[in-house]
RORO-942007 format. One line per 10 residues: their letters; for each residue x, y, z of N, C-alpha, C, O. Coordinates in Angstrom, 3 decimals, padded with zeros to 6 digits. Layout:
<pts>
A	X/Y/Z/X/Y/Z/X/Y/Z/X/Y/Z; ...
</pts>
This chain:
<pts>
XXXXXXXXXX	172.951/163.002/020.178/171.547/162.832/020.465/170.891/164.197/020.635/171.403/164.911/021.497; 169.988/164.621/020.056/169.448/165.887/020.760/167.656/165.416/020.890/166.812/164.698/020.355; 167.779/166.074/021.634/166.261/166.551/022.785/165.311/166.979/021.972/165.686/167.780/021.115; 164.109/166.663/021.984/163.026/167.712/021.657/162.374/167.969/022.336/162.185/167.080/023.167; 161.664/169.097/022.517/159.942/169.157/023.338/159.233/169.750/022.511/159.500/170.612/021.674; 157.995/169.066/022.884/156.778/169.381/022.707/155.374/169.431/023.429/155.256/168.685/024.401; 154.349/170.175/023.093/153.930/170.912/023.788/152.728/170.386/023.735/152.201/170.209/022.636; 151.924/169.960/025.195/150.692/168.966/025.060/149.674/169.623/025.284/149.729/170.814/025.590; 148.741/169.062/025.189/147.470/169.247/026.013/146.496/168.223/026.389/145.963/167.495/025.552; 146.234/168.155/027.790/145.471/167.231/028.603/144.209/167.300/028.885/143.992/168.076/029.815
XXXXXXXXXX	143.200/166.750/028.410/142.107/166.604/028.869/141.526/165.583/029.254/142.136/164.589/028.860; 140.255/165.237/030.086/139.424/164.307/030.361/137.973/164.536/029.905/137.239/165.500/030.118; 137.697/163.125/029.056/136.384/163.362/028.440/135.092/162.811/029.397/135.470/162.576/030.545; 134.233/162.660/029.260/133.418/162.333/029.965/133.044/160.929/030.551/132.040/160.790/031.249; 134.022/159.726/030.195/134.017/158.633/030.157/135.310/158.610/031.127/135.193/157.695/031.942; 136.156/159.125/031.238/137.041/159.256/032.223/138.235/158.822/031.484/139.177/158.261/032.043; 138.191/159.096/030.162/139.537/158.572/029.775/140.623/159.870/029.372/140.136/160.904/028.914; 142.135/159.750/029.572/142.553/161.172/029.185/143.166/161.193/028.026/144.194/160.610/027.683; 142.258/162.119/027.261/142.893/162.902/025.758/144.254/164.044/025.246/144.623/165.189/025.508; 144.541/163.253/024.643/146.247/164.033/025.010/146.423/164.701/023.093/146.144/163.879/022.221
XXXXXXXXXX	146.713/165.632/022.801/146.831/166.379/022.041/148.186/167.245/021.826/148.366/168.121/022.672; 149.116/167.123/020.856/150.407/168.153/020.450/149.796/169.115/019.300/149.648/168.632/018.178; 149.385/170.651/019.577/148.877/171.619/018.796/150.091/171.904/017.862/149.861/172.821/017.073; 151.870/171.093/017.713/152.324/170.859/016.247/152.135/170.578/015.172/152.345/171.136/014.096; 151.690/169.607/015.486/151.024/168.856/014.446/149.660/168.496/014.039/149.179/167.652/014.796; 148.931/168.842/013.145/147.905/168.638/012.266/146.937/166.841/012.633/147.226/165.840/011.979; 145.877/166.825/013.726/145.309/165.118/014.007/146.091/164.872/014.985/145.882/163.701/015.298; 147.364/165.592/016.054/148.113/164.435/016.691/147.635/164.135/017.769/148.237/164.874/018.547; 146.796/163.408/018.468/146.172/163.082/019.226/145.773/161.666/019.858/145.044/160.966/019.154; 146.032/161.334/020.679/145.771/160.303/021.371/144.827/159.890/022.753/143.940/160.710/022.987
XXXXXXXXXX	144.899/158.835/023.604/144.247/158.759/024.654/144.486/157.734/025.576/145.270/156.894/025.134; 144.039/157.498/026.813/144.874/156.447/027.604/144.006/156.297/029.146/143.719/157.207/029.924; 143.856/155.536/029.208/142.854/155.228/031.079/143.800/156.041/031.882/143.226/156.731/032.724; 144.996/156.142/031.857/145.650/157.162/033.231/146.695/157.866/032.395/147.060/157.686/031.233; 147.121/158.845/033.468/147.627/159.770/032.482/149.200/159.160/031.981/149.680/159.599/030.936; 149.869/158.240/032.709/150.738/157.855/032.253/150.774/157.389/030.976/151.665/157.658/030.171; 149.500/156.456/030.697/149.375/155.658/029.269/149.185/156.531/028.668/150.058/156.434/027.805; 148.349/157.857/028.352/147.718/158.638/027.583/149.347/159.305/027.262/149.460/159.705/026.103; 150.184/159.414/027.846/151.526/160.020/028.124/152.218/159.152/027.042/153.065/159.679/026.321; 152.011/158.312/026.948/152.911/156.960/026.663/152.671/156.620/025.029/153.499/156.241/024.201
XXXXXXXXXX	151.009/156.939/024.847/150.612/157.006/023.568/151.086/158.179/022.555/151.692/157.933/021.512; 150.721/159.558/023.009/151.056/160.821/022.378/152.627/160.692/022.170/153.251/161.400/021.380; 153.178/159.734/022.948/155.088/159.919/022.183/154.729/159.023/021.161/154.248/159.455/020.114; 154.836/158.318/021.272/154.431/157.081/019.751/153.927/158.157/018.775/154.781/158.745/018.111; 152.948/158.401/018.655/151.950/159.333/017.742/153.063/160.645/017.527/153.530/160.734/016.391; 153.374/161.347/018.226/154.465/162.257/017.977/155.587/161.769/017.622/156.248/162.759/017.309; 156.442/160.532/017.423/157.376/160.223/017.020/157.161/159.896/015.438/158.204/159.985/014.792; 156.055/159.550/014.729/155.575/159.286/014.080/155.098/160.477/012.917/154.946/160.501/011.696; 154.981/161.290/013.879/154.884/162.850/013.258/155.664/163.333/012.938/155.713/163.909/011.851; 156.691/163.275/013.877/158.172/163.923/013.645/158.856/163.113/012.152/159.706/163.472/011.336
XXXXXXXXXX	158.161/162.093/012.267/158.923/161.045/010.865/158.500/161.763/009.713/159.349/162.130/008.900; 157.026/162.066/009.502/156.587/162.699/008.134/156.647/163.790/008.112/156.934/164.255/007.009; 156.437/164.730/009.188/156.871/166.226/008.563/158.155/167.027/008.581/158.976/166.690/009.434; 158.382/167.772/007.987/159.229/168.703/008.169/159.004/170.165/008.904/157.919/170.746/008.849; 159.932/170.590/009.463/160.226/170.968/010.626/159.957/172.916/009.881/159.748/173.747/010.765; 159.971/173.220/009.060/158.923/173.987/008.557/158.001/174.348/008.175/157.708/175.502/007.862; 156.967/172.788/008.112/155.441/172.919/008.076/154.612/172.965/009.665/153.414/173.177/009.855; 155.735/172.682/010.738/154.738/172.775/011.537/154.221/173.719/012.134/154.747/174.784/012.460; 152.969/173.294/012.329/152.124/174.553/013.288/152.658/175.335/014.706/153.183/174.792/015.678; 152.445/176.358/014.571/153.579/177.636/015.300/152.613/177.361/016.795/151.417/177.303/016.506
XXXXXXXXXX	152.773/177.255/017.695/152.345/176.738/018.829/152.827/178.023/019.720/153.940/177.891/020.227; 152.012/179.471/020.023/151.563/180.451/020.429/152.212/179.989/022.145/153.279/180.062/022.756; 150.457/179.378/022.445/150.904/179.203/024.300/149.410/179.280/024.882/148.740/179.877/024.039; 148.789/178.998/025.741/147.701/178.517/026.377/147.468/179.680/027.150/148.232/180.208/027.959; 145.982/180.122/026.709/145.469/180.937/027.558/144.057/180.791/027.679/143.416/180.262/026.772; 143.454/181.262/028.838/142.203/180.940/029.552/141.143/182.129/029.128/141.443/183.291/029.405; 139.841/181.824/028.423/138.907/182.686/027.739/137.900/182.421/028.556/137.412/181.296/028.667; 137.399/183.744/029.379/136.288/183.606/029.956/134.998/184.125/029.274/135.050/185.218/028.710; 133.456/183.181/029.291/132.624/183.634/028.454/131.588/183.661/029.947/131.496/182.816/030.837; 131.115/184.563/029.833/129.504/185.122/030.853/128.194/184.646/030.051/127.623/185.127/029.073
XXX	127.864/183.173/031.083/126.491/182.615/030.555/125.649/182.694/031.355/125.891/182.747/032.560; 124.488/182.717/030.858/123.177/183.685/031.103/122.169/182.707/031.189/121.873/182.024/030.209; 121.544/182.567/032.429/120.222/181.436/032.430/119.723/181.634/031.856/118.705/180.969/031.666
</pts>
């Protein structure tokens, strides 16, 4: 059996639902009323990903960093 990880990203849109995103893959994105479901969806959707691509097209996933912009009344 081997393991994978992959690498998410969590947000909440303005409706209160949470948007869950793997920057591997190209659309992989999902969503869910709590974060468990939103959790629960993005494996489905990523398992699904993992089915059609190959493991040299995917997108090189860097690492998360915070950009501050100075806005001006």
């Amino acid at each position: 059996m081997q393991r994978l990880h992959f690498p998410i990203i969590i947000e909440i849109d303005e409706d209160g639902y949470y948007i869950v995103s793997c920057p591997l893959f190209k659309g992989c994105h999902s969503y869910g009323e709590t974060i468990d479901s939103a959790l629960e969806n993005i494996k489905e959707v990523i398992e699904m990903c993992v089915e059609e691509t190959k493991i040299e097209e995917l997108n090189k996933f860097i690492g998360f960093r915070e950009l501050e912009l100075v806005q001006y009344a």
